[in-house]
C-alpha positions as CSV (number, residue, x, y, z in Angstrom):
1,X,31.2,94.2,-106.2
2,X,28.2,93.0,-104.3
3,X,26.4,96.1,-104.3
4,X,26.5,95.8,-107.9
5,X,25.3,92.0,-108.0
6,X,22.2,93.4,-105.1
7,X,20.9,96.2,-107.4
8,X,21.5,93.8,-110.9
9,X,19.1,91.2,-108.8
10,X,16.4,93.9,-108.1
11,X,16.7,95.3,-111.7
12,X,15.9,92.2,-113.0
13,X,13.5,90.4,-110.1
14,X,11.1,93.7,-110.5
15,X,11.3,93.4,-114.9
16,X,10.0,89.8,-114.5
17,X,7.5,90.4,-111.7
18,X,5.9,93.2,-113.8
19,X,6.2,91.0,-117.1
20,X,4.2,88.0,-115.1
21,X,0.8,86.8,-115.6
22,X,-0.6,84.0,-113.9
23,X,0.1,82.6,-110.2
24,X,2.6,80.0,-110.9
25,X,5.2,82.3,-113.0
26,X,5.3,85.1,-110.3
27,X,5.3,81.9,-107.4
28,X,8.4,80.7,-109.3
29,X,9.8,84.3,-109.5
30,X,9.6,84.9,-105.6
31,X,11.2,81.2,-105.2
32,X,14.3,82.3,-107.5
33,X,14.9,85.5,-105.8
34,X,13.6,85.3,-102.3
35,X,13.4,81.9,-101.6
36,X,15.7,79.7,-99.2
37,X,17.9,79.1,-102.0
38,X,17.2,82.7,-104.2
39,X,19.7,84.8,-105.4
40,X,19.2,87.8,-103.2
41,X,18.9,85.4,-100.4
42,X,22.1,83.8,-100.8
43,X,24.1,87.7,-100.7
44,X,22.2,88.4,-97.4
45,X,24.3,84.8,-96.5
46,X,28.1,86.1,-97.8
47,X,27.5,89.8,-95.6
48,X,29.3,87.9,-92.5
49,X,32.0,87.4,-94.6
50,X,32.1,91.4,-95.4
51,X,34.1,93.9,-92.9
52,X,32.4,95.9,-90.3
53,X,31.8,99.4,-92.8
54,X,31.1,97.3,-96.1
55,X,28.7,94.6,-94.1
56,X,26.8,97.5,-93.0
57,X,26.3,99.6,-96.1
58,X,25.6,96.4,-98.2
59,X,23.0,95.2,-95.8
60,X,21.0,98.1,-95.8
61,X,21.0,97.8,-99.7
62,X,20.3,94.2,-99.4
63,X,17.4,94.6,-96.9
64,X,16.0,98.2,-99.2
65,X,15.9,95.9,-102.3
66,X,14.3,92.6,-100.7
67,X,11.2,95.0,-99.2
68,X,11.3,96.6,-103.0
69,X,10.9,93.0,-104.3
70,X,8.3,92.2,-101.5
71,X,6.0,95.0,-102.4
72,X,6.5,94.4,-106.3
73,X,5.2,91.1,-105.6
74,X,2.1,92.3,-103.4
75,X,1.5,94.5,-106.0
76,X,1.3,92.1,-108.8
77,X,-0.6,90.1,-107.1
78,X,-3.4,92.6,-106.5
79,X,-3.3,93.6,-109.8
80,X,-3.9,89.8,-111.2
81,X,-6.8,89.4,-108.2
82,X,-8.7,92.5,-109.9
83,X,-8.2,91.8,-113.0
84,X,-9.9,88.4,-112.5
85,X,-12.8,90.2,-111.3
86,X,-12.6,92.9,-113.8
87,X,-16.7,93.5,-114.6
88,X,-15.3,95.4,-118.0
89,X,-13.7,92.8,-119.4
90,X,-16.2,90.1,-118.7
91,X,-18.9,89.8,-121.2
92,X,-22.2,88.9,-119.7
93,X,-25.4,88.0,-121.5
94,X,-27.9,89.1,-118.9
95,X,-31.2,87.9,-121.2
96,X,-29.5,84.4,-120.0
97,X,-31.8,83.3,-117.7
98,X,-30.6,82.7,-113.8
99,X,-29.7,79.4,-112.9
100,X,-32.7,77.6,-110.6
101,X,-31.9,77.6,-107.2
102,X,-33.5,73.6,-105.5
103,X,-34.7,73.7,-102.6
104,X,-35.2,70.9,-100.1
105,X,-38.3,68.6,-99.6
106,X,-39.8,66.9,-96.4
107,X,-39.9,63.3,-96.5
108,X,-43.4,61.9,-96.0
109,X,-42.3,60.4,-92.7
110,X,-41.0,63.6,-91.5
111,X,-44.2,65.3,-92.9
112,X,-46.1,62.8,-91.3
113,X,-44.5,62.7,-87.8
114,X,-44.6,66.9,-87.7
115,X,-48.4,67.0,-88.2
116,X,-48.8,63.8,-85.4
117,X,-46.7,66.2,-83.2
118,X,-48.7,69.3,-84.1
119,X,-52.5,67.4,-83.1
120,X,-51.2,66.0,-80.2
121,X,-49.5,69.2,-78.6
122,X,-52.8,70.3,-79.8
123,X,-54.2,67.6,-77.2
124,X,-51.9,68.8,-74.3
125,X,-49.4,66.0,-74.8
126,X,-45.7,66.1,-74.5
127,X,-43.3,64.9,-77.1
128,X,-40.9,62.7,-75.0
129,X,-37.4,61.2,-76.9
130,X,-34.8,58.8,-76.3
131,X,-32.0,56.7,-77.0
132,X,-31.9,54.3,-80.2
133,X,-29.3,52.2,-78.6
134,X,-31.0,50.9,-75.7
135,X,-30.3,48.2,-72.7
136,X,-32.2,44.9,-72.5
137,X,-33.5,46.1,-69.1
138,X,-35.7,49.2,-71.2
139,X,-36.1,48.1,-73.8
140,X,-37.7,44.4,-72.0
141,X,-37.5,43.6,-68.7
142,X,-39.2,46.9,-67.6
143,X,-41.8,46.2,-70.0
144,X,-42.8,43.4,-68.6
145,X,-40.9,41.2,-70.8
146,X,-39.7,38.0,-69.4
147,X,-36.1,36.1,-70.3
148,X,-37.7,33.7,-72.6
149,X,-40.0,35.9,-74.5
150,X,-39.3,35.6,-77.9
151,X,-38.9,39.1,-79.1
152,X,-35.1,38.5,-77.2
153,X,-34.5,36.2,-80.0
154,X,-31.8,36.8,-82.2
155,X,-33.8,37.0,-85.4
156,X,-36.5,39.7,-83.9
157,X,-33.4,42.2,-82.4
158,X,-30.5,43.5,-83.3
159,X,-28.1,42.8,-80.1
160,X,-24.9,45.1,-80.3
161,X,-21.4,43.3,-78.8
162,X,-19.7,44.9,-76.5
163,X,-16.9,47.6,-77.0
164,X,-14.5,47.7,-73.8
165,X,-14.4,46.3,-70.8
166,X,-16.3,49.3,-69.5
167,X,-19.3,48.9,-71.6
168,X,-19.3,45.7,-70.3
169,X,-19.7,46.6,-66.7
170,X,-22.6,48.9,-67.6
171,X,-24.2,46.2,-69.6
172,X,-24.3,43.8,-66.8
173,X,-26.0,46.3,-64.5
174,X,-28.8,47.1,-67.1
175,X,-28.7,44.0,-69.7
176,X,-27.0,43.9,-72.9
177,X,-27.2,46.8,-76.1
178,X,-29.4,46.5,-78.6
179,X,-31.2,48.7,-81.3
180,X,-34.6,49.5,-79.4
181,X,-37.5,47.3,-81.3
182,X,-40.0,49.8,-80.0
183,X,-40.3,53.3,-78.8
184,X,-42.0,51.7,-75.5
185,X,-38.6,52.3,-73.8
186,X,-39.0,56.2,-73.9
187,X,-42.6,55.7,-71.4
188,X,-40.3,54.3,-69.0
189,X,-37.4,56.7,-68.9
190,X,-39.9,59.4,-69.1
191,X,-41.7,57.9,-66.0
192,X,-38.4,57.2,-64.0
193,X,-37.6,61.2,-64.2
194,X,-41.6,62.3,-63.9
195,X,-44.4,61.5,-61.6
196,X,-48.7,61.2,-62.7
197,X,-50.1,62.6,-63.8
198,X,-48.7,63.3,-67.4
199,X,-49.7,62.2,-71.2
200,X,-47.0,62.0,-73.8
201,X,-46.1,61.1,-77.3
202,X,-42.8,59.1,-78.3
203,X,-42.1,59.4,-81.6
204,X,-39.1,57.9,-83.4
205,X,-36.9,55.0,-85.5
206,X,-36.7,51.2,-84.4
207,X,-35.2,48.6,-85.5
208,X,-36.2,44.9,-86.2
209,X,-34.1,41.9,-87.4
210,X,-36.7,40.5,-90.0
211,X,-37.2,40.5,-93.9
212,X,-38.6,43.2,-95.9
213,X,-41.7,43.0,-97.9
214,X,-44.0,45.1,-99.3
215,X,-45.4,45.5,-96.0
216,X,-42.1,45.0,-93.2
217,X,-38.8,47.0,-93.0
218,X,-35.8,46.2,-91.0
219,X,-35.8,50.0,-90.1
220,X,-39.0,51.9,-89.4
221,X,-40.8,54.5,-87.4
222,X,-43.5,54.8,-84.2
223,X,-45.1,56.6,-82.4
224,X,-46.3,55.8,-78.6
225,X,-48.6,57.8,-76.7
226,X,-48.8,57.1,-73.0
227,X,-51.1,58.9,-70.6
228,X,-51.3,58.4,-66.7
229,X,-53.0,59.3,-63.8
230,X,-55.0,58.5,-60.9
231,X,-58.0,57.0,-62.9
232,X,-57.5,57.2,-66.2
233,X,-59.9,54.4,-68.4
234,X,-60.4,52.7,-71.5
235,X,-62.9,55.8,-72.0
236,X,-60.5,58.0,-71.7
237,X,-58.0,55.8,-73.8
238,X,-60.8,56.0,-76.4
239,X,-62.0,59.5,-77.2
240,X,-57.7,60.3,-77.6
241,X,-57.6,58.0,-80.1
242,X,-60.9,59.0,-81.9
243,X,-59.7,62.5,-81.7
244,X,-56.4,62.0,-83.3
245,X,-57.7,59.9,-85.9
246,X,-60.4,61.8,-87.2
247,X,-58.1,64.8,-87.0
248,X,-55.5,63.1,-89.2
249,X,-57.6,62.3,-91.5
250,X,-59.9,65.1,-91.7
251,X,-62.9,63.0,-91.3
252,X,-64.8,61.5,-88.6
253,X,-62.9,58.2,-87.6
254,X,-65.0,55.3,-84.8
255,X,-62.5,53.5,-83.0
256,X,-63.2,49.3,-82.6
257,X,-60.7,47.8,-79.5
258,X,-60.8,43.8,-79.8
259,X,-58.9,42.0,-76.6
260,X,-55.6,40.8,-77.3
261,X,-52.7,40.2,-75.4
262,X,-49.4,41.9,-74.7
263,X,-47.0,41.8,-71.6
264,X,-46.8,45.4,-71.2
265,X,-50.6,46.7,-70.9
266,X,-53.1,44.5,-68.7
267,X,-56.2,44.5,-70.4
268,X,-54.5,44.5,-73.8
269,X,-56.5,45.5,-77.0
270,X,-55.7,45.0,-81.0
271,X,-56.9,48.8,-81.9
272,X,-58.8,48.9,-85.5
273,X,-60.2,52.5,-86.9
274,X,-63.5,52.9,-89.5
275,X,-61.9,52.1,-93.1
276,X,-60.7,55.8,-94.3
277,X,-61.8,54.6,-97.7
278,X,-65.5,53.6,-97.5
279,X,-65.7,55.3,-94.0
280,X,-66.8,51.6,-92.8
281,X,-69.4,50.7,-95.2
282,X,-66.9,47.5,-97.1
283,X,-64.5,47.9,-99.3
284,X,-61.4,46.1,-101.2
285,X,-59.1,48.7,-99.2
286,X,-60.7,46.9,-95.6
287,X,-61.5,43.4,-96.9
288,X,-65.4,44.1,-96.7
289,X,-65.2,44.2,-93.0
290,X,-65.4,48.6,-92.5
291,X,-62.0,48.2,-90.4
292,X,-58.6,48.5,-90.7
293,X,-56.1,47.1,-87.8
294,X,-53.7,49.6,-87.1
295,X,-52.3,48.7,-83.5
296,X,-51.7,47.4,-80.5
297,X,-52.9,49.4,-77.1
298,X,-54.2,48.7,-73.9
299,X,-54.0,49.8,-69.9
300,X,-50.5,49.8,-68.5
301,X,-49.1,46.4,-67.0
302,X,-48.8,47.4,-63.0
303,X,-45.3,45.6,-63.4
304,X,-43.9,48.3,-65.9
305,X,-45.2,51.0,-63.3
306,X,-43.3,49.3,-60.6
307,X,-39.9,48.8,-63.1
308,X,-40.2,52.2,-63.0
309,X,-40.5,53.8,-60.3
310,X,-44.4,54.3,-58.8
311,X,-45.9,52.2,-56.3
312,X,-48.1,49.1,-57.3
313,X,-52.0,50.2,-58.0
314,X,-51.9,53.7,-57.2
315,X,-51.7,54.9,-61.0
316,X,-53.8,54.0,-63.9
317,X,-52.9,54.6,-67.4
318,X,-53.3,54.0,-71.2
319,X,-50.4,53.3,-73.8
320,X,-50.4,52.3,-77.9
321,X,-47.9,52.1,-80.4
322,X,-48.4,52.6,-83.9
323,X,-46.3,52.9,-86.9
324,X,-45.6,56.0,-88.7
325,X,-45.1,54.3,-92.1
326,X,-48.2,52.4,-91.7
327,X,-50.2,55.3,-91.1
328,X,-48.8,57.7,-93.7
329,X,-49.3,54.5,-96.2
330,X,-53.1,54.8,-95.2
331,X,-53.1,58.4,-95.6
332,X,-51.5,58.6,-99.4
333,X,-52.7,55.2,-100.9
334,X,-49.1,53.7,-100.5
335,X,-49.2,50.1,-101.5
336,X,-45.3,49.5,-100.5
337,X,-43.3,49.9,-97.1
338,X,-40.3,50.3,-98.7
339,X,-40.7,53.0,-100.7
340,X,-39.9,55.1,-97.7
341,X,-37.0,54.2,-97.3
342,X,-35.5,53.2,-101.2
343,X,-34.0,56.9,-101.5
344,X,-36.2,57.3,-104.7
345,X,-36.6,61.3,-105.5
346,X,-39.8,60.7,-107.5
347,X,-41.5,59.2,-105.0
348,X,-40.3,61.7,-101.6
349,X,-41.1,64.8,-104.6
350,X,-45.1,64.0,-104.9
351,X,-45.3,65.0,-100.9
């Protein structure tokens, strides 16, 4: 009697396998037969009950017609897969023409940054990186920064809050987190690792907490270059910057320093290049004047040589800091900061 009810479940589990076409119906077919609750699984459960010679000679039936089932179901399934895939049967139209394949685009500030990199390697500079989450102690006091200095202020940085009580403890042996408002942080982690003499370029994103205009963003880009030695000048600190300049923009560039002030460098200069435009003659572009301001530079402040490291007036070196969007908006005629950073296709697609 259940040898009879075994083979009447493979007769008809194999007619409905082979009369099956899509995934789901032969799913469902497998569930009803070989499933936890399938017919053919539910007489493998009543052979217990069966004596010794009959449990024997229906289980090997039972276990003959479940790997039958098995490989009627393997072979339905590879017979759907090819048929899916079956070149004869599909009709293609191959005066269609193929289907344009996009391809990425540099961003002008990426663009801009890999061809600073490329003239300054050039140079025999290093390019030096660094964290974006800095301490207070880099990212100020060992830039000569004091306590009250008002780029500390809430409104000119981004301060992070603590995490855990271990952050904490880190943050009171090196100052609170913040976003770094300047790539100046790099020259001293550089210099804290490396001794003189050395000249490097830090390029990368800062962060200020001010409002955006046409010409300010919360979130930009710069690039420091920082060169020391045992008597390296304002000469010295000069011809670099001509060089780069006129190589950037393929044309002979003067440099103008004016004295200025800032903590870090000691003399300090504002650093102004011969309007790219009118190539210093006067023009809208540089107000009539033949210049256009582009940064700050000057000689390193002996206090950030000591904050990191080297003894007091042994070394002498130059450092500047200028931003990448500023320059790649003198280089394409960009009238607006933010541009770079508004996600706008047409805009990044004309570089």
């Amino acid at each position: 009697m259940l040898k009879q009810q075994i083979l009447q479940i493979k007769t008809s589990a194999i007619s409905k396998i082979e009369a099956t076409e899509n995934d789901s119906d032969l799913f469902n077919v497998e569930k009803k037969y070989l499933g936890k609750k399938g017919e053919l699984t539910a007489i493998l459960k009543q052979l217990k009950d069966l004596s010794g010679e009959e449990r024997k000679s229906a289980g090997i039936l039972a276990n003959v017609t479940k790997n039958e089932i098995i490989e009627a179901l393997k072979s339905k399934k590879a017979e759907m897969q090819r048929g899916r895939f079956d070149f004869q049967k599909e009709k293609i139209d191959v005066t269609i023409p193929g289907k344009k394949i996009k391809h990425g685009h540099l961003h002008p500030i990426t663009i801009v940054q890999k061809e600073i990199e490329d003239i300054f390697t050039a140079l025999g500079f290093e390019i030096a990186d660094g964290p974006e989450v800095e301490t207070e102690f880099y990212n100020f006091d060992a830039l000569n920064m004091p306590k009250n200095h008002p780029a500390r202020d809430a409104w000119d940085t981004f301060w992070l809050k603590p995490t855990n009580n271990r952050q904490q403890k880190t943050n009171n042996r090196s100052g609170k987190l913040l976003l770094r408002t300047h790539t100046s942080p790099v020259q001293v982690r550089y210099m804290q690792k490396n001794k003189p003499p050395f000249r490097i370029i830090a390029p990368g994103k800062c962060f200020r907490n001010e409002a955006t205009d046409s010409t300010h963003e919360h979130t930009f880009y710069q690039f420091e270059a920082l060169m020391v030695g045992d008597a390296i000048n304002v000469g010295n600190f000069k011809y670099i910057g001509e060089q780069f300049f006129s190589r950037f923009f393929q044309k002979d560039i003067r440099i103008r320093l004016r004295p200025s002030f800032f903590p870090f460098t000691e003399p300090s200069f504002e650093f102004d290049i011969s309007c790219t435009v009118c190539g210093g003659q006067g023009c809208r572009s540089c107000k009539n004047t033949g210049w256009l301001e582009v940064g700050g530079a000057g000689m390193v402040n002996q206090n950030v040589f000591v904050a990191s490291g080297y003894p007091r007036n042994i070394y002498q070196g130059f450092a500047w800091g200028f931003g990448l969007e500023r320059l790649a908006m003198m280089k394409y005629k960009i009238d607006e900061i933010r541009l770079f950073h508004g996600g706008d296709l047409r805009f990044i697609r004309q570089f």
